[in-house]
N, C-alpha and C positions, 0 to 999 in steps of 0.2 A: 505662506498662503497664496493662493491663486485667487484673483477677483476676475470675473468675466459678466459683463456687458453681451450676453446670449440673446436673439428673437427667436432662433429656430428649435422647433425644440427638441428633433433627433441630433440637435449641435448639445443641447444640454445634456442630454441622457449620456450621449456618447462621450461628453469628457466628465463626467460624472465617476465613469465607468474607469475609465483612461488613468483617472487619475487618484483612486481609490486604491490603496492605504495612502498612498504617495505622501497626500497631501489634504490638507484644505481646501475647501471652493466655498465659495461667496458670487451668488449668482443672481444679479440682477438686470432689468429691462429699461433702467431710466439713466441719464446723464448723471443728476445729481443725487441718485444711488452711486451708483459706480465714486464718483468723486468722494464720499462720503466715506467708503467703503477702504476706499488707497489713504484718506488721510488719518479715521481710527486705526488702522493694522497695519502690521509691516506684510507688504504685499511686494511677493518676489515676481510674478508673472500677472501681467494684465493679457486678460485674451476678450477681443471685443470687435464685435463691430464699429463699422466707421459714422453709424444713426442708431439714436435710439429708436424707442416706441412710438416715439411720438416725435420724430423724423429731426431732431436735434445732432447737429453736428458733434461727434468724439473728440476730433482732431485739436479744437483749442485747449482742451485736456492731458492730450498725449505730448501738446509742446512743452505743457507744464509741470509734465512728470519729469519729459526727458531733461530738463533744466535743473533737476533736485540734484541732492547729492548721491543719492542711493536709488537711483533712475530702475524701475523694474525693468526685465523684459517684457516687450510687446509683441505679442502675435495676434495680427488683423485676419478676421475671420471676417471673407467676404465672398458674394455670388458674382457670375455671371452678366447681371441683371443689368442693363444699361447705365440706370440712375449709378449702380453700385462700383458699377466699370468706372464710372466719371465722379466718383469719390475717389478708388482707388489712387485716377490718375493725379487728382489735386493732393493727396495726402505725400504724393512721390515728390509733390515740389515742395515737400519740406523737409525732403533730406532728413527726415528722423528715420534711429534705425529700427529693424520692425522685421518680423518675419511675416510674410503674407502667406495666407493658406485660403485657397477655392475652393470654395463646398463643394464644385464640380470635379475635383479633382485629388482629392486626398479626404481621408479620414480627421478629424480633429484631433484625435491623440497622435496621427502623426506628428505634427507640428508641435503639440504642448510637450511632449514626452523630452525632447533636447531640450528645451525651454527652462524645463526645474533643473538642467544642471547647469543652468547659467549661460547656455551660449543664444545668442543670437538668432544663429541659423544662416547668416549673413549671406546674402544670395545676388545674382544679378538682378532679379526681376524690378527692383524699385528702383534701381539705378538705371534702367534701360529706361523706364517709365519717367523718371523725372526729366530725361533727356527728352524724350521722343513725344509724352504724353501732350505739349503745345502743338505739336505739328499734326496730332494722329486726328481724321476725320472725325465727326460724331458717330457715324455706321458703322466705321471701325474698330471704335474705342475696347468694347468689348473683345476682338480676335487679338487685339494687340496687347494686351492685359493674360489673355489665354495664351498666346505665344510666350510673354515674357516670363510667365509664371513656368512655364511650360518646360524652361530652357534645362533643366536639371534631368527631364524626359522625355520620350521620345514619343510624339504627338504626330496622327497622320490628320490629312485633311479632311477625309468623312468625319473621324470621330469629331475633328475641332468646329467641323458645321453642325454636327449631331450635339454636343457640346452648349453651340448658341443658340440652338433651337432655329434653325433655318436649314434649307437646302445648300448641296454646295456647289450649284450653280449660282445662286444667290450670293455668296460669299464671293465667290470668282469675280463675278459682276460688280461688287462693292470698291473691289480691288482696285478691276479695270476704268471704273468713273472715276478713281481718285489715281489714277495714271502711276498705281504700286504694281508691284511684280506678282504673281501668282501667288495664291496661297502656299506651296509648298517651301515656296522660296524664301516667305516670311518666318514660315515654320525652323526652316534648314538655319535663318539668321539668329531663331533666337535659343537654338541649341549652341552654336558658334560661337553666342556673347557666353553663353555660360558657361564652355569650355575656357575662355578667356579670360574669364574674371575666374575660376579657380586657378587656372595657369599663370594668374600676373597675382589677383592681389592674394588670395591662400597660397600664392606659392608651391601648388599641387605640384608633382610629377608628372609626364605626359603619361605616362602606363598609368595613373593613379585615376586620371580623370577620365581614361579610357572605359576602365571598368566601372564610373558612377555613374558614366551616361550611358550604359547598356551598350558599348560599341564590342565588336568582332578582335578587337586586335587597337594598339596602336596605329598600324598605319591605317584604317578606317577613320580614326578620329583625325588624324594627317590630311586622307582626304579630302575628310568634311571642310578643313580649316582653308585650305587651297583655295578651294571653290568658291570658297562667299569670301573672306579677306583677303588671299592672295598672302597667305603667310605661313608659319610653322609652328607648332607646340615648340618648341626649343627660343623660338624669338618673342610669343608669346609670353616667356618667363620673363623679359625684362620689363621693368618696369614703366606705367604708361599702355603696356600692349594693347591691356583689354580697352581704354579711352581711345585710344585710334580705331579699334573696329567698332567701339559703337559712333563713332563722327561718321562713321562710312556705310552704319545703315538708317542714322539719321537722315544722310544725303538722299536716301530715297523719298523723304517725305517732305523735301522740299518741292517746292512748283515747277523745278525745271531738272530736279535733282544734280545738282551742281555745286551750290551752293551751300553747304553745310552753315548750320547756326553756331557759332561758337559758346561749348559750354562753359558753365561756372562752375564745376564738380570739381574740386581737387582730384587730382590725378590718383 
């Protein structure tokens, strides 16, 4: 059975749809529905937001799942939306595992569809966010959530301003007062962490993750890797790879970017 914690309700209809014969759904709007819900049935996939209805935090719930013996998988279903951005980034400081899927950016049955067969989905974007989400401004929280989520495709700068609902001079300017690098540049970093983190911790092939980030070729994805870490898909495979590039785009959000913060992620 699938239990989901829905507000939206072309999220409802649409994994309704998604997941018809498949399965079961149990769909509700409250905290302690949902809790009620995971403790009468055996429930394989939780897909929910990170607030209910009535603006009650999910997350002391999801640590409590993840602590069981027969932990479901999680898939957070979350907006854009600033508040939602800065749930997002506090749920990444607990390192629970969780596929994150953005109403802006994918369908809902993209996300549940692997879910019923058990896997994770296991991605960079929470690990980039658990890293980086203390340092990331409040204006930015949102691009930087959009980027990390992003890392798996290929995202331009209009669409990512059209995205947050802002101009992308506006966004420029966001950048420029918190002394970050262009948008393209944040964009270009957070396709490179997720080139990385398929090439170190799934162990991918470089021709493998070529093809899943939409690149031209191998040596495209070669070049990408150069330009922002100053590395290679082949050195990438060792282990540790992907944690050295993201310390290195951490260091941009440091105050003098020099400084990296030293993480507590297991490698």
């Amino acid at each position: 059975m699938v239990a989901a914690l829905l507000l939206n309700a072309a999220d409802r209809i649409a994994l309704r749809r998604a997941l018809e014969p498949r399965t079961s759904l149990r769909l509700c709007d409250r905290l302690d529905a949902l809790r009620s819900l995971v403790v009468a049935a055996e429930v394989r996939v939780v897909v929910t937001e990170l607030r209910d209805r009535v603006g009650m935090s999910v997350t002391p719930l999801l640590v409590v799942l993840a602590a069981g013996a027969a932990a479901p998988v999680v898939v957070l279903r979350s907006s854009l939306a600033d508040a939602a951005a800065g749930d997002v980034l506090r749920f990444a400081g607990t390192r629970l595992a969780a596929r994150l899927s953005l109403r802006e950016l994918e369908e809902i049955g993209d996300a549940i569809l692997p879910a019923l067969g058990g896997h994770t989905g296991a991605r960079a974007d929470l690990a980039i966010l658990e890293r980086v989400g203390p340092l990331v401004p409040r204006p930015l929280r949102a691009f930087v959530v959009l980027c990390a989520a992003s890392s798996m495709s290929r995202l331009h700068v209009a669409r990512a301003a059209s995205l947050l609902g802002v101009g992308r001079r506006t966004l420029e300017n966001r950048l420029a007062r918190a002394s970050l690098p262009a948008a393209h540049r944040i964009i270009g970093w957070g396709v490179a962490l997720g080139a990385a983190w398929q090439l170190d911790v799934l162990s991918r092939r470089p021709k493998q993750v070529a093809a899943d980030l939409g690149f031209a070729s191998g040596a495209a994805l070669a070049n990408l890797l150069a330009r922002y870490g100053g590395c290679t898909p082949t050195s990438l495979r060792d282990h540790g790879g992907f944690q050295a590039q993201l310390e290195r785009f951490a260091a941009l959000f440091e105050r003098d970017g020099t400084h990296p913060v030293t993480s507590t992620r297991p490698a």
